[in-house]
C-alpha positions as CSV (number, residue, x, y, z in Angstrom):
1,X,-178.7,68.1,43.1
2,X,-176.5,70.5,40.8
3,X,-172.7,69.0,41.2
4,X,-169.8,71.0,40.4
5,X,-166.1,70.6,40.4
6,X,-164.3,73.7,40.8
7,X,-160.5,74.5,39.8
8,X,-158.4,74.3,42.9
9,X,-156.3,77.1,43.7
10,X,-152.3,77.4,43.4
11,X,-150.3,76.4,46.2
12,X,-153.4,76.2,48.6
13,X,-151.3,73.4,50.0
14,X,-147.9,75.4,50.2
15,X,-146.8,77.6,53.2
16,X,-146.1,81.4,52.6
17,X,-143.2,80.8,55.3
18,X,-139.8,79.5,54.4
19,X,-140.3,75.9,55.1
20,X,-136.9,76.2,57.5
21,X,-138.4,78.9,59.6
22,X,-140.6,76.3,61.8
23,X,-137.7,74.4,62.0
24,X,-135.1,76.8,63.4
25,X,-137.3,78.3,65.8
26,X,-138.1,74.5,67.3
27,X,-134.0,74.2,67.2
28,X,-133.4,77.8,68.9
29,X,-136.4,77.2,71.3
30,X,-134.7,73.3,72.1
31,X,-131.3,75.0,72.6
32,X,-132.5,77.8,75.1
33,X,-134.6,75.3,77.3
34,X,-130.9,73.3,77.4
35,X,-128.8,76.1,78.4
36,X,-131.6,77.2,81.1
37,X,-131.5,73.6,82.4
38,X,-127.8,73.4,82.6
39,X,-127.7,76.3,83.9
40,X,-129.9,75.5,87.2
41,X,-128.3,72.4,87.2
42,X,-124.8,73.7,87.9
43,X,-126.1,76.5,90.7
44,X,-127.7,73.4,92.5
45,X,-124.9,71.4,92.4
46,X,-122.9,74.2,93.0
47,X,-124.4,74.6,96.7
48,X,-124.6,71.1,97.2
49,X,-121.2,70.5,96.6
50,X,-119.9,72.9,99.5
51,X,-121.7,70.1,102.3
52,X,-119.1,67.5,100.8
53,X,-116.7,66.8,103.8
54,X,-112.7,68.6,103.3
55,X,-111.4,65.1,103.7
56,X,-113.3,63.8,100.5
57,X,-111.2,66.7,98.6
58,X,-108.0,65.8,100.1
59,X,-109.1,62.0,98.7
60,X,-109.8,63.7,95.6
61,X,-106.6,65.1,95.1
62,X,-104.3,62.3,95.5
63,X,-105.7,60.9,92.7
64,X,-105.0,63.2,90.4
65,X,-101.5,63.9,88.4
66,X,-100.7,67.6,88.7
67,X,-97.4,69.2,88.9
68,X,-94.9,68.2,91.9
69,X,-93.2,70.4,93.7
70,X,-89.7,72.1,92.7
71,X,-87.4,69.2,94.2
72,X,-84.0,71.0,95.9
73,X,-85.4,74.4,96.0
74,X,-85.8,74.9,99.3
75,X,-85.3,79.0,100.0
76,X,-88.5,79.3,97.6
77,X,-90.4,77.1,99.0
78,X,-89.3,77.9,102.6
79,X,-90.3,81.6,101.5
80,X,-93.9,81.0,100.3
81,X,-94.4,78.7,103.5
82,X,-93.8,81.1,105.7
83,X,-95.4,83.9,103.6
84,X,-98.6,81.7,103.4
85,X,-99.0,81.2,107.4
86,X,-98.5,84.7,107.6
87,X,-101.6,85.4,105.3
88,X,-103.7,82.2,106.8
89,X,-102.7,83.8,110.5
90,X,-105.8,86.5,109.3
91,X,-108.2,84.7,107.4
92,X,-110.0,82.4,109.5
93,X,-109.6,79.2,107.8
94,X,-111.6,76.2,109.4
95,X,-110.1,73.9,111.2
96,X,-110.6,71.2,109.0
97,X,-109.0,73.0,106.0
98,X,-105.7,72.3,105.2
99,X,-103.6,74.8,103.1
100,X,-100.4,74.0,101.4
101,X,-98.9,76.6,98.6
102,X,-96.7,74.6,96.4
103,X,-93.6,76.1,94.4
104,X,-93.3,74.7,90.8
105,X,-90.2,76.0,89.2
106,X,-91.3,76.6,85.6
107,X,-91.1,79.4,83.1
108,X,-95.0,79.9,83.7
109,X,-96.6,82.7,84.7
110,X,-99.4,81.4,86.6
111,X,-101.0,80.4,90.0
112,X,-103.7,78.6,91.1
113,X,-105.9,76.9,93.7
114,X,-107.1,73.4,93.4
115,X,-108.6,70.5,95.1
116,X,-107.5,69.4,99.2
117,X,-106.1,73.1,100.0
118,X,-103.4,72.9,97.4
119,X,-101.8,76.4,95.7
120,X,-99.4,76.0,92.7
121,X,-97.0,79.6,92.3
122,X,-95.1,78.9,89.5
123,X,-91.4,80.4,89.1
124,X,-92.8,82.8,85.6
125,X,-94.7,84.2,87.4
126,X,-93.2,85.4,91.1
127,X,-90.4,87.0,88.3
128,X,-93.2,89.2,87.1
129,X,-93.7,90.8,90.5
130,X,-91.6,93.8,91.7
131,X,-92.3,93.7,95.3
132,X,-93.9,91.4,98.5
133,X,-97.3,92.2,98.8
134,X,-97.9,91.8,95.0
135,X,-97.0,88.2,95.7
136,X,-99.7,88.1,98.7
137,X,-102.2,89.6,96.9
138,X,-102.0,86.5,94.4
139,X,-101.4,83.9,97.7
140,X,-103.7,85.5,99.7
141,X,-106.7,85.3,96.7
142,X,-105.8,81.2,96.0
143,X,-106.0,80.6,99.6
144,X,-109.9,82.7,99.6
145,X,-111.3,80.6,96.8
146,X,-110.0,77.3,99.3
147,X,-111.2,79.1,101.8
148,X,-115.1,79.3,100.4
149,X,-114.6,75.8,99.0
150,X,-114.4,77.2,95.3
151,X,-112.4,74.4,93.4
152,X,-115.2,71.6,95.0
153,X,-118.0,74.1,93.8
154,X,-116.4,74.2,90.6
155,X,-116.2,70.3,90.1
156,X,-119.6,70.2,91.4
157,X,-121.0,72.3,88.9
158,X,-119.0,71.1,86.0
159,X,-119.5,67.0,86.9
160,X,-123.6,67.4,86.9
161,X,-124.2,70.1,83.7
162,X,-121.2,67.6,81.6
163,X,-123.3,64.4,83.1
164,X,-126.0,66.5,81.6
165,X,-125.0,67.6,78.2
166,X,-123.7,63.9,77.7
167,X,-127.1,62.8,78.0
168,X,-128.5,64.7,75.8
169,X,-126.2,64.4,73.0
170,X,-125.6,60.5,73.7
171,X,-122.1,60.4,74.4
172,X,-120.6,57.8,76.8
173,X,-121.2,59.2,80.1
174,X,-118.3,56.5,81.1
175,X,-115.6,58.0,78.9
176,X,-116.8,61.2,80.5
177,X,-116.6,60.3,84.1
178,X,-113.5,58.9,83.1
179,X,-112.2,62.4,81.6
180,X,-113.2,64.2,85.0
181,X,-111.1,61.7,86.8
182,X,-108.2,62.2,85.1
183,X,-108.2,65.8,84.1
184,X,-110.0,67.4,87.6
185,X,-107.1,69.6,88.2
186,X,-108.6,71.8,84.9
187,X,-111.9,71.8,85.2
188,X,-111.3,73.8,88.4
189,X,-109.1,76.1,87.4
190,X,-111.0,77.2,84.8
191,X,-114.4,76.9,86.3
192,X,-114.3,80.0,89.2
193,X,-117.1,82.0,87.8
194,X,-116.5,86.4,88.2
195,X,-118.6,86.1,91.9
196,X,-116.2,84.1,93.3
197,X,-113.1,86.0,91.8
198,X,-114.4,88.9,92.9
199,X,-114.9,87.7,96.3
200,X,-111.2,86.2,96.6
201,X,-110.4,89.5,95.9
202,X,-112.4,91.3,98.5
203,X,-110.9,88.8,100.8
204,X,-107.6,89.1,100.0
205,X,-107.7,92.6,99.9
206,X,-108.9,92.5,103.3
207,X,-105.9,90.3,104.1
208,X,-103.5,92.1,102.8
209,X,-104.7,95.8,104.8
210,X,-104.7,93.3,108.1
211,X,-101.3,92.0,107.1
212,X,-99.7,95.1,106.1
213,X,-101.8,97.6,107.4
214,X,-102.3,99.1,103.9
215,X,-102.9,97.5,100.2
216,X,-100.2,99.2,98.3
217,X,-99.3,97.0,95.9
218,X,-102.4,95.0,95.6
219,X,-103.1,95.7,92.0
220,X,-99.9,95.4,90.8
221,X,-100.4,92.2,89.9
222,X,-103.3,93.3,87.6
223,X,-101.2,96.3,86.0
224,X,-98.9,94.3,84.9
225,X,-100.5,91.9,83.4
226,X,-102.7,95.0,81.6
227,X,-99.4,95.9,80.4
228,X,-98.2,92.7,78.8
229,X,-101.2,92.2,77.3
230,X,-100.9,95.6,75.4
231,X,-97.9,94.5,74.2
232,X,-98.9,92.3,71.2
233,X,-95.4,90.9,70.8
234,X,-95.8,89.2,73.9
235,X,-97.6,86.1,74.8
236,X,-100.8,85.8,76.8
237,X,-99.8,85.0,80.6
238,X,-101.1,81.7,81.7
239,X,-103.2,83.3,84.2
240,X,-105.4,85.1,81.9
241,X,-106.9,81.9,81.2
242,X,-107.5,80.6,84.8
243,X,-108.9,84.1,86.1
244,X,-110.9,86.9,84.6
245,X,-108.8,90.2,84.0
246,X,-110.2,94.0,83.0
247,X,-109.8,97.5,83.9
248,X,-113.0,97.0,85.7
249,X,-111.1,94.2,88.5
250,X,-108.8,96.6,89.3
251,X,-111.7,100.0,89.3
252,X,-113.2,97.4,91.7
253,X,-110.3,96.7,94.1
254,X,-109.8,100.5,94.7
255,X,-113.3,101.3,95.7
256,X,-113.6,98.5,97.7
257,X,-110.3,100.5,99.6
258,X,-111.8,103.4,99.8
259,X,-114.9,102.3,101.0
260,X,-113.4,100.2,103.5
261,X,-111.1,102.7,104.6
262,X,-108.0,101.0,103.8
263,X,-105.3,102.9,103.2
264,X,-103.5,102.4,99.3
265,X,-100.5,104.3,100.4
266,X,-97.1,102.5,102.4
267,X,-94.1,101.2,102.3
268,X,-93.8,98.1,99.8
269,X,-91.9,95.3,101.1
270,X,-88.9,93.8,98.8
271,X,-88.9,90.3,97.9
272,X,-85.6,88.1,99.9
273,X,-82.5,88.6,97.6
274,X,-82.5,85.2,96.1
275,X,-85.7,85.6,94.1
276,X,-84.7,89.5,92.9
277,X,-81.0,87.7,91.8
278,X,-82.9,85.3,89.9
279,X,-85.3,88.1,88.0
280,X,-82.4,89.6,86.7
C-alpha cells in the first residue's frame, strides 16, 4: 500500500463570496418576510375592527386628551353645527353613529376625524377658505371616513402590526399599550391609508352635488394648499400630514364629476360675515 501526502491547495477552505453576502441576504430575506407579515396583519385587523360596536368608540374617546372645544365662541360653532346636519341630512349615517364637528380656535390649519364621530375644524384653517362649499367639501370628507368606520379601522390596524413589531424587536408590549392609550387621537389621524381618502372624497363629492346641486368649489381646498406648498417661504399646512395631497387627488375629483354627471359649474356660497371679518 503506496501512501502519499499531497500539498493542500490555497484557500480550499475560503469562500470566493464576500463573507457578508450570506449574511445580508438572510437579513433582507428576514426583513421582507416581516413587512409581508405586518402587512396582512393590519388588513385583518383592519376588517375586524369595523364589527367593534359604535359605543365602544364613544368609550374610547372619552379617554383620551384631545383638544376642547373653542369655549365662548358660539357663532362658529353654531355655524359648523348647522352646516354639519346639513351635510349628514344626505349621507346616510347609521343610526347608531353619532357625529359631532368640533370648532377649535387655533392658528392651525387643519381638520380631522377621530374616534366616537368626533370632527376637529380648526380656526387656521376655515381662514384659508374663500367660500362655503370649500368648507363642506372638508366637513363633508371627516364625516365619510366616520361614516365607513375609518379612525376604528385605523386603530385596528395600527394596535395589532405595533403589538407585532414589539414582539419581534423585544420591546415592552406594556409601555406600548400604554402609548396607544394615551396618544390614540394620532395614530388615527395619521393612519387613513389613500383607499379610504379617496373614498371620503368620492363621498363627499357626492354630498356636496346633493347639497348644492353642483361641486364648484370642491377642490378649492386642494388648490390652495398646492399653492402654499409652492411657496417655499411658507410653512407646510398641518393637513398635509394627516391626509395625502397631489395633482393627481384633485385629476381624480374632476373625473369622478364628469363621470357622474355632476355639474362643476354654480354659484358659490359666501361664508356668514363674522368668519370673512375675521380673515381679514
Amino acid at each position: 500500500m503506496e501512501y502519499s501526502n499531497p500539498e493542500i491547495p490555497e484557500g480550499i477552505n475560503t469562500s470566493k463570496q464576500h463573507p457578508l453576502k450570506d449574511f445580508f441576504l438572510l437579513s433582507f430575506g428576514v426583513l421582507g418576510c416581516i413587512v409581508i407579515c405586518a402587512f396582512i396583519l393590519g388588513l385583518f385587523a383592519e376588517r375586524l375592527a369595523l364589527y367593534i360596536p359604535f359605543s365602544v368608540e364613544q368609550e374610547l374617546m372619552a379617554k383620551i386628551e384631545l383638544e376642547e372645544p373653542a369655549a365662548g365662541n358660539t357663532e362658529y360653532q353654531a355655524y359648523l353645527d348647522e352646516l354639519g346636519k346639513g351635510l349628514i341630512a344626505h349621507m346616510d349615517i347609521p343610526e347608531e353613529i353619532t357625529i359631532t364637528v368640533n370648532y377649535v380656535d387655533e392658528p392651525i390649519e387643519n381638520a380631522f376625524a377621530t374616534l366616537g364621530g368626533h370632527i376637529f375644524i380648526y380656526q387656521g384653517l376655515i381662514d384659508l377658505l374663500p367660500n362655503e362649499n370649500a368648507l363642506a367639501m372638508v366637513i363633508a370628507h371627516e364625516i365619510a371616513h366616520i361614516k365607513y368606520r375609518d379612525p376604528i379601522a385605523a386603530l385596528g390596524r395600527g394596535v395589532v402590526v405595533g403589538l407585532f413589531l414589539t414582539a419581534i424587536t423585544g420591546a415592552s408590549t406594556d409601555r406600548y399599550i400604554s402609548n396607544i392609550i394615551s396618544e390614540t387621537g394620532t395614530l388615527t389621524i395619521l393612519g387613513f391609508n389613500r383607499n379610504q381618502e379617496r373614498r371620503a372624497d368620492e363621498e363627499a363629492l357626492r354630498v356636496l352635488a346633493d347639497y348644492y346641486g353642483h361641486v364648484n368649489g370642491a377642490d378649492t381646498l386642494f388648490k390652495t394648499f398646492l399653492k402654499i406648498e409652492d411657496e417655499m417661504d411658507m410653512h407646510t399646512p398641518e393637513f398635509f400630514s394627516t391626509h395625502p395631497l397631489s395633482e393627481d387627488r384633485i385629476s381624480n375629483i374632476e373625473k369622478l364629476a364628469n363621470k357622474q354627471q355632476w355639474s362643476v359649474k354654480g354659484d358659490l356660497t359666501q361664508l356668514p360675515g363674522f368668519i370673512q371679518d375675521q380673515a381679514k
